[in-house]
LOMIDREN-857910 format. One line per 4 residues: their letters; for each residue x, y, z of N, C-alpha, C. Coordinates in Angstrom, 1 decimal, decimal comma. Layout:
<kollums>
A = X/Y/Z/X/Y/Z/X/Y/Z | ...
</kollums>
This chain:
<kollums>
XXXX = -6,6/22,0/17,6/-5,8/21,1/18,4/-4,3/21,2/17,8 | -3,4/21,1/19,1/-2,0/21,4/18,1/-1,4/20,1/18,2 | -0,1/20,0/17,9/0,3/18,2/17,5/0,8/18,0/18,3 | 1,1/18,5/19,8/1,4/18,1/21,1/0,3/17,6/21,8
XXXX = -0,9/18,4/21,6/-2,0/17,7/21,8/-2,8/16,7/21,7 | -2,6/16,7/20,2/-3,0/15,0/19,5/-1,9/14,1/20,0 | -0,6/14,5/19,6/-0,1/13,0/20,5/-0,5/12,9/21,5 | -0,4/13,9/22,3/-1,2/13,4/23,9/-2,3/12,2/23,9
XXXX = -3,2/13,0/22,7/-4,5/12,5/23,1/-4,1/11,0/22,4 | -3,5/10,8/21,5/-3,5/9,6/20,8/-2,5/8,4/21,6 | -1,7/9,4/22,2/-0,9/8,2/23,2/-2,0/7,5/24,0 | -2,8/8,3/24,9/-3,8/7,4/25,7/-4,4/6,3/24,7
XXXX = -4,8/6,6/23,9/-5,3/5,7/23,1/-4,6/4,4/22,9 | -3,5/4,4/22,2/-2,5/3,7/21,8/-2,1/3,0/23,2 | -1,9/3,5/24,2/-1,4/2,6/25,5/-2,9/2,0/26,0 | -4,1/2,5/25,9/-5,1/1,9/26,3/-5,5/0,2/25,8
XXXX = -5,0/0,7/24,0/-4,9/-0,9/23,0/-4,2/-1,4/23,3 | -2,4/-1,1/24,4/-1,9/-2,0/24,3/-0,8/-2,2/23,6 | -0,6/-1,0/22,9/0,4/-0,6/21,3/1,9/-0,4/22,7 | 2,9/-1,1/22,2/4,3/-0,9/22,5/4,7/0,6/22,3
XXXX = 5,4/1,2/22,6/6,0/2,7/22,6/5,1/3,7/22,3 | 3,9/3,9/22,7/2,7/4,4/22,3/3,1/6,1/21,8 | 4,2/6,7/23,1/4,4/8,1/22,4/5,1/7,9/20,9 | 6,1/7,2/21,0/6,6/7,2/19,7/5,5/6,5/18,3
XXXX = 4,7/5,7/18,5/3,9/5,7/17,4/2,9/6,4/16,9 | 2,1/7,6/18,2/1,9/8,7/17,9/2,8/9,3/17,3 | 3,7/9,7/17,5/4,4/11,1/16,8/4,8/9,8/15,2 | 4,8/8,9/14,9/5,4/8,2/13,6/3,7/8,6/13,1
XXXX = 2,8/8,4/13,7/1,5/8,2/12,8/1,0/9,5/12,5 | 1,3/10,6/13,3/1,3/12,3/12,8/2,1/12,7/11,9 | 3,5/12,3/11,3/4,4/12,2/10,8/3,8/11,5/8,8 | 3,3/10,5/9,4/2,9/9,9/8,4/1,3/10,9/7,9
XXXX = 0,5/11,4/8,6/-0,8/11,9/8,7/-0,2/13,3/8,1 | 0,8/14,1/8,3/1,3/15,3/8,0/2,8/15,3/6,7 | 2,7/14,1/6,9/3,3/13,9/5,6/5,0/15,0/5,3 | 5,5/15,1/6,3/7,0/15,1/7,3/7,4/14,5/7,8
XXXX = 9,0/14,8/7,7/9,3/13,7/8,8/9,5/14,5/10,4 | 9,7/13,6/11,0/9,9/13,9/12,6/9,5/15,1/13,1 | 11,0/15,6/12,6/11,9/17,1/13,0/10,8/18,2/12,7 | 9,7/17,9/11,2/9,2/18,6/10,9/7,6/18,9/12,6
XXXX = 7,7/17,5/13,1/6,5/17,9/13,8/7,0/18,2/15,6 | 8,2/18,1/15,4/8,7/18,6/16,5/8,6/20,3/16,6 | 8,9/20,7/15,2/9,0/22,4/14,7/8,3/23,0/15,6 | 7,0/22,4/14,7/5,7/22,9/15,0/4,7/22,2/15,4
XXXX = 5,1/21,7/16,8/4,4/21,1/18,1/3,3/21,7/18,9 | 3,1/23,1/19,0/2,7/24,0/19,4/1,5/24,8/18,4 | 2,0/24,4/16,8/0,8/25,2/16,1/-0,3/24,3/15,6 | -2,0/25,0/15,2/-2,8/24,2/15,6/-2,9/23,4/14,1
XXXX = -3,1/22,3/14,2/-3,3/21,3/12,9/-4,5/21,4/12,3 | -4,4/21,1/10,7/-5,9/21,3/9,6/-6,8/20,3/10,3 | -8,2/20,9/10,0/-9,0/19,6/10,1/-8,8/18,3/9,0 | -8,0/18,4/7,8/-7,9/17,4/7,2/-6,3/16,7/7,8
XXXX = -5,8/17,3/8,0/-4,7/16,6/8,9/-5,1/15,5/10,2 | -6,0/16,3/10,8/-6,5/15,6/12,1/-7,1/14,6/11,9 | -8,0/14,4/10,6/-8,9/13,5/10,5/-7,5/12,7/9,8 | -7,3/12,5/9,0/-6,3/11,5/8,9/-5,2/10,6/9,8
XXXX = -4,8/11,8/10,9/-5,0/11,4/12,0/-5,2/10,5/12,8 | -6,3/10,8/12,9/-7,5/10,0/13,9/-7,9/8,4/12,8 | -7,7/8,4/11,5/-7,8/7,1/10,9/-6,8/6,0/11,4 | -5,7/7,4/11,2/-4,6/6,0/11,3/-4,0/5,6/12,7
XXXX = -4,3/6,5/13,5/-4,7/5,9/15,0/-5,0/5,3/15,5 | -6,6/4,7/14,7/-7,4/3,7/14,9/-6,9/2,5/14,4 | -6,7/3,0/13,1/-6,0/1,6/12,8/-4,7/0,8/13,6 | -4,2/1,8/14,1/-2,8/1,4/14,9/-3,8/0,7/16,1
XXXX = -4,5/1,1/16,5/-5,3/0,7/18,0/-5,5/-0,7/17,7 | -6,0/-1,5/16,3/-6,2/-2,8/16,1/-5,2/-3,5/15,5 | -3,6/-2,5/16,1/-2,7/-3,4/16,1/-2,5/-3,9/14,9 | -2,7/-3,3/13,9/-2,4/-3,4/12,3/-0,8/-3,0/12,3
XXXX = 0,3/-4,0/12,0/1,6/-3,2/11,7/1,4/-1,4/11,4 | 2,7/-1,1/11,8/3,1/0,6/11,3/3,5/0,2/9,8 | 4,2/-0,5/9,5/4,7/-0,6/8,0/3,8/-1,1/6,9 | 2,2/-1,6/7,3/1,0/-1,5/6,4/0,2/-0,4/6,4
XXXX = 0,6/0,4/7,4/-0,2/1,6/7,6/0,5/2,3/6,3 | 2,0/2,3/7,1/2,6/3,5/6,0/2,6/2,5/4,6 | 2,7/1,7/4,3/2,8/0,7/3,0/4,3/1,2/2,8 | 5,1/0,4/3,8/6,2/0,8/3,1/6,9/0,2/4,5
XXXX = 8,5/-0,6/3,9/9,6/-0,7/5,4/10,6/-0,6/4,7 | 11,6/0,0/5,3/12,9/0,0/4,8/13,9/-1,4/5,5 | 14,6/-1,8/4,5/15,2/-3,0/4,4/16,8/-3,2/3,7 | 17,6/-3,4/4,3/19,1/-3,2/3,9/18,9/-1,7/3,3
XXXX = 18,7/-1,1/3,8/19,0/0,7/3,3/18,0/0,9/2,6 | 17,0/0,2/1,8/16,1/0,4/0,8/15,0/0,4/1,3 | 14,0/1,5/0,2/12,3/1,3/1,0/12,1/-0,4/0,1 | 11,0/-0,9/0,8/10,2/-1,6/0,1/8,4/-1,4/0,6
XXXX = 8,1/-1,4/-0,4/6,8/-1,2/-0,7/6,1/-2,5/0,2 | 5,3/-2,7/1,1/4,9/-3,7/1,6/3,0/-3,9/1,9 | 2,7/-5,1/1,7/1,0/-5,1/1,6/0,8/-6,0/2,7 | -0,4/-6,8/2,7/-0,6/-7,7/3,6/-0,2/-9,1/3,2
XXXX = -0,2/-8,7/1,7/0,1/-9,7/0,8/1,5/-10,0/1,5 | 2,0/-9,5/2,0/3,9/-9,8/1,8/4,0/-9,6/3,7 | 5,2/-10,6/4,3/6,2/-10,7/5,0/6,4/-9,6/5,3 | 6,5/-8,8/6,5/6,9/-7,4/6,7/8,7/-7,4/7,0
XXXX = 9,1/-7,3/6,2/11,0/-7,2/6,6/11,4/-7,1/7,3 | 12,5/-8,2/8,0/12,3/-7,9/9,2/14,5/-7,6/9,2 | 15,0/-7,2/10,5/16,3/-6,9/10,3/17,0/-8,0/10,5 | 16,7/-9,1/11,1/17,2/-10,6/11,2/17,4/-11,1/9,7
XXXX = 16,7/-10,7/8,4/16,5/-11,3/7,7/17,8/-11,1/6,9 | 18,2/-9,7/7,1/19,5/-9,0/6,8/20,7/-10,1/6,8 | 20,2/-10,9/8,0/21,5/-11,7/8,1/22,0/-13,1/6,9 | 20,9/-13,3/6,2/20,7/-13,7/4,9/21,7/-13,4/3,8
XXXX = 21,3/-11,6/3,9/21,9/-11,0/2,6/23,5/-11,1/3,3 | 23,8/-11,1/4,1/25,0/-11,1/4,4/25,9/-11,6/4,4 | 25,1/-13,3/4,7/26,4/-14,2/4,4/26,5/-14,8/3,2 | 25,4/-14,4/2,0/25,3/-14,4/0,7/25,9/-13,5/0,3
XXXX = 26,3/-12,3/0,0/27,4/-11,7/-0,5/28,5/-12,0/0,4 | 28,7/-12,4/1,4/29,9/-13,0/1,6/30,3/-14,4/1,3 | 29,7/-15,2/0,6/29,7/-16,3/-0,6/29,6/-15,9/-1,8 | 29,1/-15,4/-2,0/29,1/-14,7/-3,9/30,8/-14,0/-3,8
XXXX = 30,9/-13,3/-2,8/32,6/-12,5/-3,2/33,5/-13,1/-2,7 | 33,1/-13,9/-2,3/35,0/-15,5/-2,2/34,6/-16,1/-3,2 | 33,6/-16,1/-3,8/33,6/-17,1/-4,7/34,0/-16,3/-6,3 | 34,2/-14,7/-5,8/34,8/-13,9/-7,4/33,9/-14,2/-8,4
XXXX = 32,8/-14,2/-8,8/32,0/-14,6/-9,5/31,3/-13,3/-9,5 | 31,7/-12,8/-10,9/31,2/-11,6/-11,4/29,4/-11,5/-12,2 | 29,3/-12,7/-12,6/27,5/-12,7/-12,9/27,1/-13,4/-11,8 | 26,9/-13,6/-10,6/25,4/-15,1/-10,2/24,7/-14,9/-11,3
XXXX = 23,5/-16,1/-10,5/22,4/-16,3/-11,0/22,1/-16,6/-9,5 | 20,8/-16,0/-9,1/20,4/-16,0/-8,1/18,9/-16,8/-8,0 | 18,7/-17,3/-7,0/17,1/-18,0/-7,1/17,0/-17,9/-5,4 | 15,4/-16,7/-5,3/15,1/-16,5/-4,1/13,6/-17,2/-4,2
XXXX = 13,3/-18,4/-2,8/12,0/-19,0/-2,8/11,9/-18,3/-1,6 | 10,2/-18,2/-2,4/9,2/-17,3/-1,2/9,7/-15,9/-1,2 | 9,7/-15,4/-2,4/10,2/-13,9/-2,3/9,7/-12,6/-1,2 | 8,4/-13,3/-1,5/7,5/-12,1/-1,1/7,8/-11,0/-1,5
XXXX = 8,0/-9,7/-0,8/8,2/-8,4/-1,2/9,2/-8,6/-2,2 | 10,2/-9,3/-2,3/11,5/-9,4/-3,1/12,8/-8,5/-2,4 | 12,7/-8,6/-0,8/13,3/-8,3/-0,7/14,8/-8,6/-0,5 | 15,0/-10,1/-0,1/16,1/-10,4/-0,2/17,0/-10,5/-1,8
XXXX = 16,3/-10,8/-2,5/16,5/-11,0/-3,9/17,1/-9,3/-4,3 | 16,2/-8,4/-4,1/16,6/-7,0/-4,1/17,5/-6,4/-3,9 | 17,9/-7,2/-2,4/19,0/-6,3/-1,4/20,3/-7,1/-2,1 | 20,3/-8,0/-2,6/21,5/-8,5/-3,4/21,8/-8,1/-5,0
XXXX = 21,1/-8,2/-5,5/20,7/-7,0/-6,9/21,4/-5,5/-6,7 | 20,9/-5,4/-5,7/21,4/-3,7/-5,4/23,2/-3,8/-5,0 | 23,6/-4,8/-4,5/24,9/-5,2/-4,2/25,8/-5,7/-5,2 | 25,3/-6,3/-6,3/26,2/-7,5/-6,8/25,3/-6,6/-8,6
XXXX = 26,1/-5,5/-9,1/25,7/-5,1/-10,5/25,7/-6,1/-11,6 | 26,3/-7,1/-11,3/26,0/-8,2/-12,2/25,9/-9,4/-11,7 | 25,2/-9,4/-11,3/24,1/-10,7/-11,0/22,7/-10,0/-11,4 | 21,8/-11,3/-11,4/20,4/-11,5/-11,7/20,0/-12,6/-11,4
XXXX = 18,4/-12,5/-11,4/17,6/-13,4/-10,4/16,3/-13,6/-10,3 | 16,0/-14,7/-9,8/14,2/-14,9/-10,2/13,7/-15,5/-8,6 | 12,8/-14,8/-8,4/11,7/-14,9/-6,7/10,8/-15,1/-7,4 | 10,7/-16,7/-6,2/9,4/-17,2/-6,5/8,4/-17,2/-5,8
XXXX = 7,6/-17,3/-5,8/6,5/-17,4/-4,5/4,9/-18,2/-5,2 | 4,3/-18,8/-3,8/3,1/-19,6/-4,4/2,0/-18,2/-4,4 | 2,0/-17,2/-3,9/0,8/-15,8/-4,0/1,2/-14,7/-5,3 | 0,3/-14,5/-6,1/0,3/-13,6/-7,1/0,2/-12,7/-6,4
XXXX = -0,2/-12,2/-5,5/-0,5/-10,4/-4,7/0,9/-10,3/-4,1 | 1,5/-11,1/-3,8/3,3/-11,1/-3,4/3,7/-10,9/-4,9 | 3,5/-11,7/-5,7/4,1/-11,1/-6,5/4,3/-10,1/-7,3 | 2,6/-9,4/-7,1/2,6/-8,4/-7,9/3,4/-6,9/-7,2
XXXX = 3,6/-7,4/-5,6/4,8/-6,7/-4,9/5,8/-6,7/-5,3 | 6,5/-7,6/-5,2/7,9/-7,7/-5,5/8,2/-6,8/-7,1 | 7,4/-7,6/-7,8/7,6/-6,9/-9,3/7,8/-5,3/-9,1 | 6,9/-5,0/-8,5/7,1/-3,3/-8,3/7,8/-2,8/-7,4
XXXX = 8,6/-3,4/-6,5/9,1/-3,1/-5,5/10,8/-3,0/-6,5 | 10,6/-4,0/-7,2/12,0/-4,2/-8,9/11,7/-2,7/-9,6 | 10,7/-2,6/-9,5/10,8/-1,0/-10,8/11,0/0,1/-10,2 | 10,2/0,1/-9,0/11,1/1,5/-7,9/12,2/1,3/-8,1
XXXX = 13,1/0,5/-7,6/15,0/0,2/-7,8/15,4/0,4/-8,4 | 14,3/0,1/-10,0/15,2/0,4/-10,7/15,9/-1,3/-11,2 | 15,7/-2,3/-10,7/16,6/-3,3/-11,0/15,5/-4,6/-11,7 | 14,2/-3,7/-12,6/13,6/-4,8/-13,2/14,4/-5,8/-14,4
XXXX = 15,2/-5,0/-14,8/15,8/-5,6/-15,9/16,7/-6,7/-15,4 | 17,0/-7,1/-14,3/17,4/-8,0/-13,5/17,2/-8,9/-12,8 | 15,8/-8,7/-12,4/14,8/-9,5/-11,6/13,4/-9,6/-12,2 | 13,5/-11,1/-12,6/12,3/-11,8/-12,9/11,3/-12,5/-11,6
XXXX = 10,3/-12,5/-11,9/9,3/-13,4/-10,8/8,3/-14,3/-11,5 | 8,3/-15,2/-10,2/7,6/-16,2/-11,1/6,9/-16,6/-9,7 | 5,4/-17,3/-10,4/4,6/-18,2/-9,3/4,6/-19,9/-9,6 | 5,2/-20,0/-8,3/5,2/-22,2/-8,0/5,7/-22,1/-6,4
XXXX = 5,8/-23,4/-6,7/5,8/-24,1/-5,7/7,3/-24,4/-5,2 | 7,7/-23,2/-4,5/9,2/-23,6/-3,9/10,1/-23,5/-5,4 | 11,0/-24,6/-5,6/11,7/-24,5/-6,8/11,4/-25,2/-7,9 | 9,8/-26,0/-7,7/9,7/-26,8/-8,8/9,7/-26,4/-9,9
XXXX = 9,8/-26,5/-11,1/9,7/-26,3/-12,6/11,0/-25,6/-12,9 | 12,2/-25,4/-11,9/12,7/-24,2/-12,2/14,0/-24,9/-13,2 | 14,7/-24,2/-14,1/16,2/-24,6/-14,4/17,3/-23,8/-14,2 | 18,1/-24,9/-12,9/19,4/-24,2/-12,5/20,4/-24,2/-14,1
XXXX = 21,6/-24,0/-13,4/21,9/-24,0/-12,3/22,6/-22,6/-11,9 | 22,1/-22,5/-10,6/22,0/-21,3/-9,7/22,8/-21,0/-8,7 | 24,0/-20,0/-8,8/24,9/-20,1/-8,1/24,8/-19,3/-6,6 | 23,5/-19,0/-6,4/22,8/-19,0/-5,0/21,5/-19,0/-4,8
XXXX = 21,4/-20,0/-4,1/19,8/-20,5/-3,8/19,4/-19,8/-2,2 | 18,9/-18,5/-2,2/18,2/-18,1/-0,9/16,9/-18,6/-0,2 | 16,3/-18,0/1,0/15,4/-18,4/1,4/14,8/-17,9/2,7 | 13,8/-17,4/3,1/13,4/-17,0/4,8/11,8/-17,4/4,5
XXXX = 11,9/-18,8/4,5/10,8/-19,4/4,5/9,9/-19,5/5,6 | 8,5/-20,0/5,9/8,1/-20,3/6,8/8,6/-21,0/8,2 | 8,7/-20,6/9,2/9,4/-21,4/10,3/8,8/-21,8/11,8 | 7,4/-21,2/11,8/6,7/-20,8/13,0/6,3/-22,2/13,4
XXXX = 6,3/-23,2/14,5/5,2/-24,3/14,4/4,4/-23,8/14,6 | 3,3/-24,9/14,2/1,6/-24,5/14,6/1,3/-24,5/15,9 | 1,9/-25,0/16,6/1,8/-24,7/17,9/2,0/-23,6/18,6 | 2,6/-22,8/18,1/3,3/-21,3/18,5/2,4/-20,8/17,8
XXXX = 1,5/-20,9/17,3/1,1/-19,3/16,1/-0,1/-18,8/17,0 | -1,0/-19,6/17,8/-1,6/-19,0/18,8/-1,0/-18,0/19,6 | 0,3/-17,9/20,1/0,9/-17,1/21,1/2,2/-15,9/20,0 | 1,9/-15,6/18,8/1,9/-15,1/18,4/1,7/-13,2/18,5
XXXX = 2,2/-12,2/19,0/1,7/-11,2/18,9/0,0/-10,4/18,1 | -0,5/-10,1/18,5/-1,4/-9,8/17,4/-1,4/-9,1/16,5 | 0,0/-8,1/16,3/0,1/-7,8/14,8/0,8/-8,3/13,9 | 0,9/-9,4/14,4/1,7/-10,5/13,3/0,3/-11,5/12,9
XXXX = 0,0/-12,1/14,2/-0,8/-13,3/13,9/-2,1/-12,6/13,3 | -2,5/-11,6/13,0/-4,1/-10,9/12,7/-3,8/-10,2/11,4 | -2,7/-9,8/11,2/-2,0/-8,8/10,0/-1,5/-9,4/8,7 | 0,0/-10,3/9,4/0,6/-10,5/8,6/0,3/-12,2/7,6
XXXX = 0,6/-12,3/6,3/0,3/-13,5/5,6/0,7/-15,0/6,0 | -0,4/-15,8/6,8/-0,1/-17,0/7,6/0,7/-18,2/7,0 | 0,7/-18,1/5,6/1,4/-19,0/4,9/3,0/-18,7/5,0 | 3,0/-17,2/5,1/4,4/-16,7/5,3/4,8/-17,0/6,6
XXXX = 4,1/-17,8/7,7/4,6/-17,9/8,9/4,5/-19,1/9,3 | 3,4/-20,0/9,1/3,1/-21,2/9,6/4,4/-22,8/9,1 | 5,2/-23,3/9,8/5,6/-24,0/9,2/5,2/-25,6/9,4 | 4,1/-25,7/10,0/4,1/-27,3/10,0/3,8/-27,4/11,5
XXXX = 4,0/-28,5/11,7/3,9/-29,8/13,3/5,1/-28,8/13,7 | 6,2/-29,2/13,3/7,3/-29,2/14,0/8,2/-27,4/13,2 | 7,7/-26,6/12,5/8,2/-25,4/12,2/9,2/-25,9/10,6 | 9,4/-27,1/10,3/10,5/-27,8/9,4/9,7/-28,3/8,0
XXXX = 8,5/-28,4/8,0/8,0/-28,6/6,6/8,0/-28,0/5,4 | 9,1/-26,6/5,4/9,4/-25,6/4,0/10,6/-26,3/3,8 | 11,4/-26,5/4,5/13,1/-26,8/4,8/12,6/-28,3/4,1 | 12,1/-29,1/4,6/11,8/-30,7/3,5/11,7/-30,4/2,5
XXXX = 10,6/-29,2/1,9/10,2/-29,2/0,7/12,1/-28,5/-0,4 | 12,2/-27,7/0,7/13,5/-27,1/-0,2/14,5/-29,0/-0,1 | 14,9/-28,6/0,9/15,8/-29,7/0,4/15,9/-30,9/-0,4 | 14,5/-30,9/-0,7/14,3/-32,1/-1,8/14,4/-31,5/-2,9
XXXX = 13,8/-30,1/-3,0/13,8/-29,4/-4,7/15,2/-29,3/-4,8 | 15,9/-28,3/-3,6/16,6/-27,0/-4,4/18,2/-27,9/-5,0 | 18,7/-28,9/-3,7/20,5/-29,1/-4,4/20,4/-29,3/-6,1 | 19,6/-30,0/-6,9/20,2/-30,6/-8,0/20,1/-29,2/-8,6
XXXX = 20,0/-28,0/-8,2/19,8/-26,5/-9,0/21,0/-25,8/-8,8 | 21,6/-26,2/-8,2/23,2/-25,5/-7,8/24,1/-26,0/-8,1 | 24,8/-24,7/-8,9/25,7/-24,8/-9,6/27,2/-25,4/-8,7 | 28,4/-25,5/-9,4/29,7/-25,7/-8,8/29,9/-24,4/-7,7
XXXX = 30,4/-24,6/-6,5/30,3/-23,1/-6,0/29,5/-22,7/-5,7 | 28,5/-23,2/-5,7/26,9/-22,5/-5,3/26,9/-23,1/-3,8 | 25,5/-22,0/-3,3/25,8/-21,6/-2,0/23,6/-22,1/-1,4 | 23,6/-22,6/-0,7/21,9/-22,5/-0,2/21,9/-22,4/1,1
XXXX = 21,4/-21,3/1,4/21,2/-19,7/2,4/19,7/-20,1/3,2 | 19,7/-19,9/4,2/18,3/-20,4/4,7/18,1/-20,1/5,7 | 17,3/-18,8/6,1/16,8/-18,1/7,1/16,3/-19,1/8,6 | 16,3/-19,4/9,8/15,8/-19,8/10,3/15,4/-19,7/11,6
XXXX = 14,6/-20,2/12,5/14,2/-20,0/13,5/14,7/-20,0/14,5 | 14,1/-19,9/16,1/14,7/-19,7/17,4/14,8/-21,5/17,5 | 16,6/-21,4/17,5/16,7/-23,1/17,8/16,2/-23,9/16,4 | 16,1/-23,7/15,4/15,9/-24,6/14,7/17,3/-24,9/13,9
XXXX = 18,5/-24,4/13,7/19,9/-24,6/12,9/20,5/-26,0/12,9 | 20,3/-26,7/14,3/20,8/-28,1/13,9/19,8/-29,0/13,1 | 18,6/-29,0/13,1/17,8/-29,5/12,7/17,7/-29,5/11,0 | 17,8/-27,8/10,9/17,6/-27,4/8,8/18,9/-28,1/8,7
XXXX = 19,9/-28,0/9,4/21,0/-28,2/9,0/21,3/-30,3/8,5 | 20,2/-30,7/9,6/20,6/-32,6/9,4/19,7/-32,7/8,4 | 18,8/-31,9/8,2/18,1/-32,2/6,4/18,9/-31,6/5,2 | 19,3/-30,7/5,3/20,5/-30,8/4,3/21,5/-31,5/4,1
XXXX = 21,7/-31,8/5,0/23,0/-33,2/5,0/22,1/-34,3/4,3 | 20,9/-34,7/4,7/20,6/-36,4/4,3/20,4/-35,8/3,0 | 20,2/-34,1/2,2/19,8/-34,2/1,0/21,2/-34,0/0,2 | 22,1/-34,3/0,7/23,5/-34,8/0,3/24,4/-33,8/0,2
XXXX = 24,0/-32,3/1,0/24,8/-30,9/0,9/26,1/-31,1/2,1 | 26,8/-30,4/1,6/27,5/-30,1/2,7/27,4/-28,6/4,2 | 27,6/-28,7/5,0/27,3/-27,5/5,6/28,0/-26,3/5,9 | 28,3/-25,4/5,7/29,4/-24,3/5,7/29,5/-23,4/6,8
XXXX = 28,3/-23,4/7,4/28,3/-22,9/8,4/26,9/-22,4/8,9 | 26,7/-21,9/10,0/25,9/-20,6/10,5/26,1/-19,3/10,2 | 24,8/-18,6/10,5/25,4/-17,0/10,8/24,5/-16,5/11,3 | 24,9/-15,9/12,6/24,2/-15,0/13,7/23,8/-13,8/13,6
XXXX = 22,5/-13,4/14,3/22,0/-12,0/14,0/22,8/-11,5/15,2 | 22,0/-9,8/14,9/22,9/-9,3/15,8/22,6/-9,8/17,2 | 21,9/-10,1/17,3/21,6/-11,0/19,0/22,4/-12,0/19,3 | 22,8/-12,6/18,4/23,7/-13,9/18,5/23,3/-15,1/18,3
XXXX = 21,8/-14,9/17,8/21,1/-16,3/17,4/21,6/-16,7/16,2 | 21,8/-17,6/16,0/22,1/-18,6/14,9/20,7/-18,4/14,0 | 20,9/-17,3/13,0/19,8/-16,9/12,3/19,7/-18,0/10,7 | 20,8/-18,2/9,9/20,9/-18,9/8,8/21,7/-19,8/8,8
XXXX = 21,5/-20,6/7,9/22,6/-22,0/7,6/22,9/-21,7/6,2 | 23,8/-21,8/6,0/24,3/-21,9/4,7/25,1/-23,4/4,2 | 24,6/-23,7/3,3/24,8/-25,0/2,8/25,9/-25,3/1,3 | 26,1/-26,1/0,7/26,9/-26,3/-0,5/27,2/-27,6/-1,1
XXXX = 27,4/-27,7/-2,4/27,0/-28,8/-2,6/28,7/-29,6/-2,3 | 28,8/-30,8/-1,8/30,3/-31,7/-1,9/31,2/-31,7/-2,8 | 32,0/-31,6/-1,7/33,6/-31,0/-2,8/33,6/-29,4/-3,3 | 32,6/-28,8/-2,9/32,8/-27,4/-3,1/33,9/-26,2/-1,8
</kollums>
């Protein structure tokens, strides 16, 4: 069988389950199965493939068919320019989250502050913590998360980079036990209500870690827990970043205020959604 073939055949499949862009996740899951990229199975479209190629193939097909993420298949997503290593254990990265890192180094560099100290809750992969690490050569930072299998991601997702010597991890609860003070407090906590998580896609709701999505009644039960831990951790100039939901910004935003912050603003994904709030403590 040649690899025009097998996509063929695997597209039917893939659109039969239901899979979004079904030719294109064929040719990503041959890619992945032949261990090239793209260009390489565009080459040679036409010549016939190993039997150990095909059978590999044919696994990870199936697995795509039960709507298992592509980036658990491949164990791996790229995130602000960087791979990260990704399990079931962890948050799959998403490009919204980007919007995070962004108005965080655009706080860390008005603020001229040549070390932070950074404190990322709910690390998961570690990748927000990461994508600032790789930005800011002197800063450092500790992600926290309540799952030891997230953590034992993130940790290694720090030694690929190369930026272990920078990033510590630790398991609790949000920011308890921690000592500031931390001149940026991040976050892309849980936000989903429980009412939504039934109508969830099914390679989110079947795949991805439900603690990492479920946020409560009302989607706002991480955002109480932070705002009660995180202000007395922030430093003069410190900044608390906080990923959030479709329509949730006024809402994180009036619990920050009663936890005595001031608010600095929004910042929009590329869609235009009011993706994060960023917060600060008075008189800053």
């Amino acid at each position: 069988m040649t690899a025009r073939e097998a996509i063929d055949r695997a597209m039917r499949r893939l659109t039969a389950a239901d899979i979004p862009e079904p030719r294109a996740e064929a040719r990503r899951l041959l890619s992945l199965a032949m261990g090239v990229a793209a260009e390489g199975i565009v080459a040679s479209s036409d010549r016939p493939l190993g039997s150990d190629v095909l059978a590999r193939f044919e696994s990870l097909v199936a697995r795509r068919g039960t709507h298992e993420p592509f980036a658990y298949i491949a164990g791996e997503r790229e995130f602000w320019s960087l791979p990260f290593r990704v399990t079931p254990a962890t948050l799959i990265p998403r490009p919204d989250t980007e919007t995070v890192v962004e108005a965080a180094l655009e706080h860390v560099r008005a603020c001229a502050n040549p070390k932070p100290r950074i404190l990322d809750l709910g690390t998961g992969s570690g990748c927000i913590l990461l994508a600032l690490l790789s930005e800011l050569p002197g800063a450092a930072g500790v992600g926290v998360d309540a799952s030891e299998a997230a953590l034992g991601v993130a940790t290694g997702n720090a030694r690929a980079l190369g930026l272990s010597a920078r990033a510590a991890f630790r398991l609790g609860d949000w920011s308890a036990g921690m000592s500031g003070p931390f001149d940026l407090i991040v976050s892309n906590p849980p936000y989903i209500p429980d009412g939504d998580m039934s109508s969830l896609a099914a390679d989110i709701a079947q795949f991805e870690p439900l603690s990492a999505l479920a946020g409560g009644s009302d989607g706002l039960d991480a955002y109480r827990a932070i705002a009660g831990m995180a202000p007395p951790l922030l430093a003069a100039d410190a900044a608390l970043i906080l990923e959030v939901g479709l329509g949730q910004a006024e809402a994180v935003a009036a619990l920050l205020r009663s936890a005595g912050l001031d608010i600095a603003g929004t910042r929009a994904d590329l869609a235009g959604i009011p993706r994060c709030v960023v917060a600060t403590r008075p008189g800053n």
